[in-house]
C-alpha positions in Angstrom: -33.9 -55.6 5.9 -30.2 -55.3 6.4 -29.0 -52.1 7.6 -28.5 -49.6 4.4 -27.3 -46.3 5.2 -28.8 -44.8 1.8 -32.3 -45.6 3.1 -31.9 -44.9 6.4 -30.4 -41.2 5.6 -34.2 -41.0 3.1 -35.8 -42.6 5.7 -34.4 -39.9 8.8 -33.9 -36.4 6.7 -36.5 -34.0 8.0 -36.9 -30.3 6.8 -35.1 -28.3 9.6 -36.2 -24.8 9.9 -34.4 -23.5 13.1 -31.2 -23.7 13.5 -27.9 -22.7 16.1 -25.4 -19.7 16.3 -22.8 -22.3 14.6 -21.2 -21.3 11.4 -20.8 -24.0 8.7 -17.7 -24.9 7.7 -17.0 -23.7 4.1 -15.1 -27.6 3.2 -18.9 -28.9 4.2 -20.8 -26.2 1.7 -18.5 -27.4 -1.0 -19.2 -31.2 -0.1 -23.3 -30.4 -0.5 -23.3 -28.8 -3.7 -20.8 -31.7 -5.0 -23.2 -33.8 -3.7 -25.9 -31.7 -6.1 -23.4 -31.8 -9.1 -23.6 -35.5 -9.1 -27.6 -35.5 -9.6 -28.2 -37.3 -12.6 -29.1 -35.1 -15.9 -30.3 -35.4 -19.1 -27.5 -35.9 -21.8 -25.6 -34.6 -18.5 -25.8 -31.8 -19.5 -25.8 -30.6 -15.5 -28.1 -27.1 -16.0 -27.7 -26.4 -12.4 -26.0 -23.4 -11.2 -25.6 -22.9 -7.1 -24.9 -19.4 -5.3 -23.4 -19.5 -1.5 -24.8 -16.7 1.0 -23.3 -16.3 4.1 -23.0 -12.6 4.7 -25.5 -11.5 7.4 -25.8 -8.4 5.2 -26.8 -10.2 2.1 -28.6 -12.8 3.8 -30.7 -10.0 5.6 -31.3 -8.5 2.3 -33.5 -12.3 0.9 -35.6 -11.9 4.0 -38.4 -9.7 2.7 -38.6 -11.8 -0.2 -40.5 -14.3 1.4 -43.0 -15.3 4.2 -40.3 -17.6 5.9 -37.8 -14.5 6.5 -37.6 -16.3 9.9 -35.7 -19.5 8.5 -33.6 -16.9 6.4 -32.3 -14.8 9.5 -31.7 -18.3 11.4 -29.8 -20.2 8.8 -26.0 -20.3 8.7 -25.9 -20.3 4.9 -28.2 -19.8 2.1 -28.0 -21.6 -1.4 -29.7 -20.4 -4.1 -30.2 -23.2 -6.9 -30.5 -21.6 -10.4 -31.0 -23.3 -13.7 -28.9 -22.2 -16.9 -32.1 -21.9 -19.4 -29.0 -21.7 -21.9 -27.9 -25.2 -21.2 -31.4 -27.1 -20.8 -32.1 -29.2 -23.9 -35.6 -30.5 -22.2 -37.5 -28.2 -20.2 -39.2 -31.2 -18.4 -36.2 -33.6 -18.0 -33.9 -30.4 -16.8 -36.5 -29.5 -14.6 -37.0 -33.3 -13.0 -33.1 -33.0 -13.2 -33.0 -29.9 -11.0 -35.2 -31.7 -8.2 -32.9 -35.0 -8.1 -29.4 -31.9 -7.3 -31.8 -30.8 -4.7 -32.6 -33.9 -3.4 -29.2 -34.7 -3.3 -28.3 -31.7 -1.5 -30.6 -32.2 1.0 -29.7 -36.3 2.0 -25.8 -35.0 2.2 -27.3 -32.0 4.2 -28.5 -34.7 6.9 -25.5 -37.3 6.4 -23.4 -34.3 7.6 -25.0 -33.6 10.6 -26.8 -30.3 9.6 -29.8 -29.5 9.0 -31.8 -27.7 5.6 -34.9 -27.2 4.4 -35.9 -26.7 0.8 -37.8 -23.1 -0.2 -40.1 -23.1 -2.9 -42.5 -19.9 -2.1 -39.5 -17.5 -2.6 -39.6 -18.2 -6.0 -41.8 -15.7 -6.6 -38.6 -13.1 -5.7 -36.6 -14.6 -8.8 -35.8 -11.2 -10.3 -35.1 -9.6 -7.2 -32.7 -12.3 -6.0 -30.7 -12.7 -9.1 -30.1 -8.7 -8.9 -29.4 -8.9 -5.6 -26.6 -11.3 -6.3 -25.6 -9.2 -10.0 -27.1 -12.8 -12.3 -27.9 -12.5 -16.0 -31.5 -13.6 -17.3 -29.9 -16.6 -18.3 -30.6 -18.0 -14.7 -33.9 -18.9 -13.2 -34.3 -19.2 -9.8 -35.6 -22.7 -8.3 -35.0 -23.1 -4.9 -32.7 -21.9 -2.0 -31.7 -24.5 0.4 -31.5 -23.0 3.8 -28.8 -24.6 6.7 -27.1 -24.7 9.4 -26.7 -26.9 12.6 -30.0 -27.9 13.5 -31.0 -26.2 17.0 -33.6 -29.7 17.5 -33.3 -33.0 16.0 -37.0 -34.1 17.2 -38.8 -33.4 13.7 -41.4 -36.3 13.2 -43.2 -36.8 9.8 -45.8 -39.8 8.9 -46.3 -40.9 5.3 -49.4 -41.9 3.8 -50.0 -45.4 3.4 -47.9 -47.0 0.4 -51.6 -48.4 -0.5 -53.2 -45.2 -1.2 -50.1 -43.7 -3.3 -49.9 -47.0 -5.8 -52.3 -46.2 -8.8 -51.9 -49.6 -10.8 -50.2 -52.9 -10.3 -50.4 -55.7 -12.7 
């Protein structure tokens, strides 16, 4: 296959969980939630909403809401992903639409050089995150992308074979 830098930047992303001392240059934050705005939406009616963390004070504060407090205190930059319940139309499709801004996040994450990883267990700290950064009910709380520059860039990951994942072809 001819060289495609869209597949190769799937094909290379990795979760990164550790990362350097390096701050994150606020033009590069802005690029990777672009990069989430332009996810693909139902009607596009673009529910997400995005917070940026970088005070070590604040950030310290998400740390005992979760088990991975160690990625939290590493990362450069924490951003929360929230969707606006008052602008969903289809809880499914918004939901499905939510995943595709992450995903998007993540891939420009990588094709900048830095590293992130997607949280999901924090979830559970909803409430407790959306007070901690003063947000109405009308946001619900579905991931925070942690990242930073990547302290490794060794991560390895296998997939299962393509055989075993298709269910029906006709």
């Amino acid at each position: 296959m001819a060289e495609n830098p869209v597949l190769e930047a799937i094909y290379s992303r990795r979760s990164v969980r550790e990362y350097t001392d390096e701050p994150v240059d606020d033009s590069l934050i802005r690029e990777i939630i672009k990069a989430g705005m332009w996810a693909p939406s139902g009607l596009n009616n673009q529910p997400w909403r995005f917070a940026i963390v970088k005070s070590p004070d604040l950030k310290a504060k998400f740390e005992p809401l979760t088990k991975y407090s160690r990625i939290i205190k590493g990362a450069a930059v924490l951003l929360p992903v929230f969707i606006d319940k008052e602008a969903m139309y289809h809880p499914v499709k918004d939901h499905q639409a939510i995943g595709a801004c992450l995903e998007n996040m993540l891939l420009a994450i990588h094709s900048l050089g830095l590293g992130g990883v997607w949280l999901g267990e924090i979830l559970k700290s909803d409430k407790e995150i959306r007070e901690l950064l003063g947000l109405g009910d009308n946001l619900e709380l579905m991931a925070v992308i942690a990242l930073g520059h990547p302290a490794r860039k060794d991560q390895k990951s296998r997939r299962k074979p393509m055989e075993e994942l298709i269910v029906f072809e006709g």
